[in-house]
N, C-alpha and C positions, 0 to 999 in steps of 0.2 A: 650716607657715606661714613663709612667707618675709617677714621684715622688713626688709629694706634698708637704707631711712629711718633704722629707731631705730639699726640698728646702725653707720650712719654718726655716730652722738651716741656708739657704747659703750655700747648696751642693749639686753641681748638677748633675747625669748622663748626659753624652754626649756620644752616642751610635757613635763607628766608624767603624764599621767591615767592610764598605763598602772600607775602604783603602787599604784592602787585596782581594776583592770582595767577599767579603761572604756578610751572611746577617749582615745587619747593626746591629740589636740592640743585635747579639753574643758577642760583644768586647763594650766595654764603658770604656770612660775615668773620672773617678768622680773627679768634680772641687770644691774646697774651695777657692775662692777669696780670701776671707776677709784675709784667713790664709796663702796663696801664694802657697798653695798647689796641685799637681793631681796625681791621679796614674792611674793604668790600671787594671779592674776590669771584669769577667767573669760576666755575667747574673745574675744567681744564686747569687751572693755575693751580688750584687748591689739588687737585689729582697728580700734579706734578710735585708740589710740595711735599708731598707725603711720602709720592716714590723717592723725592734727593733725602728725606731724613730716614727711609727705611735702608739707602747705602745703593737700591736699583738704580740710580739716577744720577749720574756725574754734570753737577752743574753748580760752578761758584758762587752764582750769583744769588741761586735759590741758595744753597750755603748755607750765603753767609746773610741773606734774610732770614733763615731758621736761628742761625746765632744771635743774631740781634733781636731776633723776639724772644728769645729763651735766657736770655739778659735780664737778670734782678734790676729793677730801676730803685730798690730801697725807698718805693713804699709805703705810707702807715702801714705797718703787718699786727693786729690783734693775737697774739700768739697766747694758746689757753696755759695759763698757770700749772706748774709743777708742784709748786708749794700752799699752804693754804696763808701762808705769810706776806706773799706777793700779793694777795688781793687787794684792790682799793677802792671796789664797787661794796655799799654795807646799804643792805636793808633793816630800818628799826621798826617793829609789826609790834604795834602798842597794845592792841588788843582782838577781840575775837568779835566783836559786837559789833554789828552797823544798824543806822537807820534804815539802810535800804533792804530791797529783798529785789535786786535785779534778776532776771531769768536767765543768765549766763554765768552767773558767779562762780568765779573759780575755787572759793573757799567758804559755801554755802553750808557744805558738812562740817566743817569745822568750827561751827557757831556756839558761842557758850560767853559767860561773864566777866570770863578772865581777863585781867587785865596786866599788863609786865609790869614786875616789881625793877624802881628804880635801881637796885645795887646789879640788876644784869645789864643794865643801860650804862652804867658806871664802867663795868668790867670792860664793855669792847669801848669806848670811848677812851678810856686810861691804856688798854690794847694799844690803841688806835696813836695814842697822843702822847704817851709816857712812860713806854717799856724801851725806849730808845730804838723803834722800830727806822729800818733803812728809808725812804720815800721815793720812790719814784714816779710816782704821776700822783695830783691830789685827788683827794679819797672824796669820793661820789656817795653823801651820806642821803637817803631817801626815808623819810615815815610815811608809813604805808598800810595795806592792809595783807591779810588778817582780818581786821574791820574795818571799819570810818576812825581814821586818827583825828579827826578832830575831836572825836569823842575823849579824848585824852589829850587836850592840850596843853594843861597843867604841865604834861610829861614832856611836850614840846619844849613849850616855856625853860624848862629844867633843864633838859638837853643842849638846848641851842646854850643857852646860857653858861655853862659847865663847858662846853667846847671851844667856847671863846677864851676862858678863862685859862685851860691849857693849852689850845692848842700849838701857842707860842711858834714856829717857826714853820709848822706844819703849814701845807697847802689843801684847804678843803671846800664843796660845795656840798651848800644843804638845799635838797628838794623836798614838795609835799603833795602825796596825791590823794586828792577830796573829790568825793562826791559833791561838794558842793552848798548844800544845803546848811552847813551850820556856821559857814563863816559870816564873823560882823564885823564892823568897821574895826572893833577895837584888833580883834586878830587879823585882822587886814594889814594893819596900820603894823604890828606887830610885825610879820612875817616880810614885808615892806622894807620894814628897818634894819632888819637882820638878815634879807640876803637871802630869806631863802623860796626857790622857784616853785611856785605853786603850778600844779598841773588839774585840771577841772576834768571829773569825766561827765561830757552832758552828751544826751543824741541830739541835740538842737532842733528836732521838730517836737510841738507839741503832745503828738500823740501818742506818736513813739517814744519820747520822754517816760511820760507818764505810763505807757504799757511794760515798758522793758526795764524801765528802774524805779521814774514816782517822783513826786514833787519837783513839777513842770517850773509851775509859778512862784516859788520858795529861789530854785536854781537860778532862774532868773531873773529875780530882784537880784540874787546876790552877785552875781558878771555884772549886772549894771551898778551895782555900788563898787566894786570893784574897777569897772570902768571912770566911772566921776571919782575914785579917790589916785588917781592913777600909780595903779597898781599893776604890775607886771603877771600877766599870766598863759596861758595855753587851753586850750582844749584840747581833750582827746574823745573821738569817737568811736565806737567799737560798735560794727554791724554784725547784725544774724540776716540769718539766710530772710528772714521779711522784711528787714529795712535797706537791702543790701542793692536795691534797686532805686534807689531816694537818694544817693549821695547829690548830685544835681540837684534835688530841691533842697538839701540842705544850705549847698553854699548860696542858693536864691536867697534862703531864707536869713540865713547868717548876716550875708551881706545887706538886708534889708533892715533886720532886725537890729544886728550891732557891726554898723558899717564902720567904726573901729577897728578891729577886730582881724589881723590881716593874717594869720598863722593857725592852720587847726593840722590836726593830727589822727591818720584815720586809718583802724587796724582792723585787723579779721579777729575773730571771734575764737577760742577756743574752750570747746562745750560738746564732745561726745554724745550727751544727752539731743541735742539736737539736726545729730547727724545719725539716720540708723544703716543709711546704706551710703555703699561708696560712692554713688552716682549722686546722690543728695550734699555730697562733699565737694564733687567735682565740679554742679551747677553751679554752686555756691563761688566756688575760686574759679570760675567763669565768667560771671555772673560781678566779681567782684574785680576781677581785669579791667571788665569792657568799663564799667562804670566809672573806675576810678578814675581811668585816663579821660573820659571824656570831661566829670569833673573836673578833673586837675586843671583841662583846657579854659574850661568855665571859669574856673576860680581865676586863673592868669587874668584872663579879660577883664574882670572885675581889681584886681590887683591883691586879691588873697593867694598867701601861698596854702600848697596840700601838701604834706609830707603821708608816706609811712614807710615804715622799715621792713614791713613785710613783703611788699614788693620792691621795692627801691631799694637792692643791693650792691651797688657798684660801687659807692665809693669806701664799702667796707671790704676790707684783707682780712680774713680770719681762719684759724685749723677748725676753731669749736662755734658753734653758734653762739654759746653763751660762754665769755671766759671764765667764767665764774663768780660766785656772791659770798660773804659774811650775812647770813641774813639772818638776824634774831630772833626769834617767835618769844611770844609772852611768856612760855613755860621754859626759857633758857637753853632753849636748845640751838644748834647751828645748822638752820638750812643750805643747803644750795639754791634754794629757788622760793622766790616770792611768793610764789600759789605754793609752794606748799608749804604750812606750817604747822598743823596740830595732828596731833595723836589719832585724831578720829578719824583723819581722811587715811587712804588707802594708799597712797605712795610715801607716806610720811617716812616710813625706816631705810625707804632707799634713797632718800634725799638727806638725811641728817648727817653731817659729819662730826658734829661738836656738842658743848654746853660749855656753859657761864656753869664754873663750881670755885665755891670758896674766893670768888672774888676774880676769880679770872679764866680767861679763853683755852678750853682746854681743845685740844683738837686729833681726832681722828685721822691719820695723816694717809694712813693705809686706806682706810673708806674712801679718801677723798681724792687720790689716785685714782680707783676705781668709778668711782661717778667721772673722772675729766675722761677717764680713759673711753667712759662708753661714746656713740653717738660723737665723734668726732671724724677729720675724714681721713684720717691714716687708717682707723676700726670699722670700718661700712665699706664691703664690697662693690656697695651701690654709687658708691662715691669716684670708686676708680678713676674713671672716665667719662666723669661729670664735667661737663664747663662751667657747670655754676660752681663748683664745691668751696673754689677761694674766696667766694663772697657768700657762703650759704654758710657755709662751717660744719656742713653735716646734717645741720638740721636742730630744733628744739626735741632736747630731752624728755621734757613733757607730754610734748607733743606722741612721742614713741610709745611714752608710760600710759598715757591716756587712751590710744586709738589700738584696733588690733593692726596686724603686721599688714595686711592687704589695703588698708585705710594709706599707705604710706608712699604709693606710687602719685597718688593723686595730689600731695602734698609737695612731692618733689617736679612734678610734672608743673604746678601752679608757679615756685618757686625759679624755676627755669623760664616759663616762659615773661616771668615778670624780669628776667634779666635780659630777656633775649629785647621786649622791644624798650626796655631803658637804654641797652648798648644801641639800636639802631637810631632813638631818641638823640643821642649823645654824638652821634656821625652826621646824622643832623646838624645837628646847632654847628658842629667844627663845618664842615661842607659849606654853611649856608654864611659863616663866616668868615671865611676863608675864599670862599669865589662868589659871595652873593648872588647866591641859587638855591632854589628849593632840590634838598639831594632828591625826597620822592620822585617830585615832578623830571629832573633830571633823567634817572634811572627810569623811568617809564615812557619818557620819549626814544630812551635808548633801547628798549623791548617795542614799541612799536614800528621803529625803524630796520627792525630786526638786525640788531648791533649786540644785543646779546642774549 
């Protein structure tokens, strides 16, 4: 069913009947973003709504339910940056060099010895802490890759240290994302003290450990010294298309392994390389639906939670997928984006908007309009009359840069349907708290009754 009308207000029909196997468009779920709102709506209701907001249809009451859902409830709204001033997400990319050689690597091409000279680390840091910049939410500082930043801890060390020293009234948090493998007590104990949140990327099964990135037994000494020095951390897992069917043994194993351990994090993949046809994309984000949620279920049980952001959009508001980043690369230059940082990869010149010169952030203000501008959802026709678009944002940039144009129904199509059964998730839990009842079981006595 095509609603035009409502969706001209920001309210969408979401047809689900198929969850019960009936026909789909018998049962809909009608969404108000903006208003944080959904219910559950018969056909007819929703056919009626559409005729009172296209002006056929004289009826108050539908109205002034179209009013009420077309009602800013204010919100968190993620709104993408105009300025490159406004930013306060900085990625610091230490260097080019890893120990690993996983078979997904987003920045595999851009591998070399380079390493960042401290005076560009200085420059957005004194940016950041001492040009008498405005604040408005504290600055989300991340070392990352590029390479393995622990390879360069020294510059950690220096960093952290130097930001504490100015940051004086400022508001900030420091993250760090490691493979793993090189942390010891002593940077343990370090990183501990000063606050800042370590994130692990492991596959937590052995084999697949070892197959997709390497040093199984190394990573895992080091989560468990980590664990016995209690130290604060995350995992994050990142599936291909052949481990993408193993989430369920993971959490088996997790929870057997390091029954501590209550929080992992677990995202799709992005790797062209490993995708050559569209249908080997589509199985894949199929494939990575049905799993995760039955996981998720799995993990509850056991009392680990699942997060990821790829599918679980809802309780983000945003125009742009990504608001945008300050992200440093070793050569001084100012990304937009994590994955991209060096010369040698092939998106590099449409992601740069800046460098570290002469001691400070100079910046591209014109370029950097033009990257917020692309790939957001006022700029994508595709977006129009999305129900996802206020939690999707459009979509990743990369993602557009990376895949050709046809690769990108199936990415939107993924992205939808992981909001369609979070929203029915979420009618759930209110339904089943609110009149302690299962809504399924509900709504399925009431199609067998034939009620509707």
């Amino acid at each position: 069913m095509n609603c035009i009308y409502l969706n001209r207000h920001d309210i969408y029909a979401i047809p689900i009947g198929d969850f019960w196997g009936i026909e789909q468009e018998r049962i809909f779920m009608l969404y108000a973003p903006l208003r944080g709102s959904s219910l559950l709506l018969e056909r007819k209701m929703v056919e009626d709504l559409e005729e009172c907001a296209s002006g056929k249809l004289v009826d108050s009451s539908l109205k002034n339910m179209i009013a009420q859902l077309s009602t800013s409830a204010n919100l968190p709204f993620y709104k993408m940056h105009e300025e490159p001033d406004h930013l306060f997400q900085v990625d610091i990319l230490l260097n080019y060099t890893c120990n690993f050689k996983c078979i997904y690597c987003y920045s595999a091409k851009g591998r070399s010895n380079q390493t960042i000279k401290w005076e560009y680390i200085k420059a957005v840091v004194d940016y950041l802490f001492c040009s008498g910049k405005k604040q408005k939410r504290p600055y989300r500082i991340n070392f990352s890759g590029g390479g393995e930043p622990l390879l360069s801890f020294d510059l950690i060390r220096r960093t952290t240290e130097y930001i504490e020293r100015v940051a004086g009234k400022y508001r900030y948090m420091l993250g760090l994302v490691t493979n793993g493998s090189l942390l010891t007590s002593e940077i343990a104990d370090y990183l501990n003290e000063h606050k800042i949140k370590i994130a692990v990327s492991f596959e937590i099964l052995e084999e697949l450990q070892n197959k997709e990135r390497g040093q199984y037994d190394k990573v895992v000494s080091n989560i468990e010294m980590l664990l016995h020095r209690n130290v604060p951390f995350g995992i994050r897992t990142t599936f291909t298309h052949e481990s993408v069917k193993q989430m369920r043994e993971m959490i088996k194993e997790l929870h057997l392994r390091f029954p501590t351990i209550k929080n992992v994090v677990f995202d799709v993949v992005l790797s062209p390389d490993l995708f050559k046809e569209v249908s080997d994309l589509r199985a894949y984000y199929q494939d990575f639906l049905s799993e995760y949620y039955a996981a998720k279920s799995l993990a509850s049980s056991l009392g680990i939670n699942v997060e990821s952001i790829a599918v679980e959009t809802l309780s983000m508001l945003r125009d742009r997928t990504c608001e945008g980043k300050i992200v440093l690369t070793p050569t001084g230059s100012i990304s937009a984006c994590s994955r991209v940082s060096s010369p040698l990869e092939k998106d590099y010149t449409d992601f740069v908007y800046g460098e570290v010169k002469d001691g400070s952030l100079i910046f591209d203000k014109r370029k950097f309009q033009i990257i917020m501008s692309e790939n957001n959802i006022y700029t994508q026709a595709i977006c129009k009359d999305c129900f996802a678009k206020w939690n999707c944002g459009g979509g990743c940039r990369l993602f557009h840069k990376s895949f050709s144009e046809d690769f990108l129904p199936a990415k939107c199509d993924f992205t939808k349907e992981g909001l369609r059964i979070e929203l029915f998730h979420s009618l759930c839990e209110k339904f089943e708290k609110k009149q302690n009842e299962d809504l399924y079981a509900y709504i399925a006595k009431k199609i067998k009754d034939n009620h509707i």
